[in-house]
N, C-alpha and C positions, 0 to 999 in steps of 0.2 A: 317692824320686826317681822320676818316671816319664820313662821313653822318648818320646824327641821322637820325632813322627811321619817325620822326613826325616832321617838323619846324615850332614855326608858323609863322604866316604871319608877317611882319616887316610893322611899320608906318612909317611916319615922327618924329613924337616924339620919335620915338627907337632909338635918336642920338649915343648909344653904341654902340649898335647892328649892326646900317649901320656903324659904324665905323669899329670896328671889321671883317664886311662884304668888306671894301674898304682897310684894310691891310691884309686879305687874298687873295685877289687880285692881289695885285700892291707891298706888301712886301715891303724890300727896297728899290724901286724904287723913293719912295716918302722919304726924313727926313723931319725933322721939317719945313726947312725954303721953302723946297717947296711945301709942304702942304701949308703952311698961302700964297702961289701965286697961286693955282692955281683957275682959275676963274669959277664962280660959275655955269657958263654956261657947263662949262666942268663937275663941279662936280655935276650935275643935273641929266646929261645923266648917269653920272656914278651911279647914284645912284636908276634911275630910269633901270636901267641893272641886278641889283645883283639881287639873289636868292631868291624868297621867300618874296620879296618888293611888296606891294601892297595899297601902297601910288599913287598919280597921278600927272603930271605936275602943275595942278591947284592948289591942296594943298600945295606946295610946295612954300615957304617964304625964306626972307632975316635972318631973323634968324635963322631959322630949317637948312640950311646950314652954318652959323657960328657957328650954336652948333655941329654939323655935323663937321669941319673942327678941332675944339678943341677936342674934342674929339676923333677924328683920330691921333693927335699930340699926345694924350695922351697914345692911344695905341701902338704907331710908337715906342714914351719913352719907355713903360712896356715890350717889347719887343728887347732890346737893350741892 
């Protein structure tokens, strides 16, 4: 895969996007059932790590990571 010349910046509400961004990553490293474990503390950092993320620790909720986790499940799926 090569880098787009432009990205833009990713939020928290881009739960696709980071998701997308956390199975380029991690690949299948992660399936479904240990996506829905892994703990949010973990997946904060990781999320605060990726490319082009310009969201902050402080924004960052108990939801936007379980939309964030289904959503990674989903791509994990599309991908398989």
């Amino acid at each position: 895969m090569t880098a787009k010349p432009f990205e833009l910046p990713i939020h928290w509400a881009d739960h696709e996007d980071i998701a997308m961004g956390l199975y380029e990553k991690f690949g299948d490293d992660f399936d479904e059932s240990k996506i829905y474990r892994i703990r949010f503390t973990d997946l904060l950092e990781w999320v605060l790590s990726l490319p082009n993320f310009a969201g902050t620790r402080d924004q960052s909720t108990e939801g936007h990571l379980e939309q964030i986790q289904s959503a990674w499940v989903y791509e994990w799926r599309d991908n398989q």
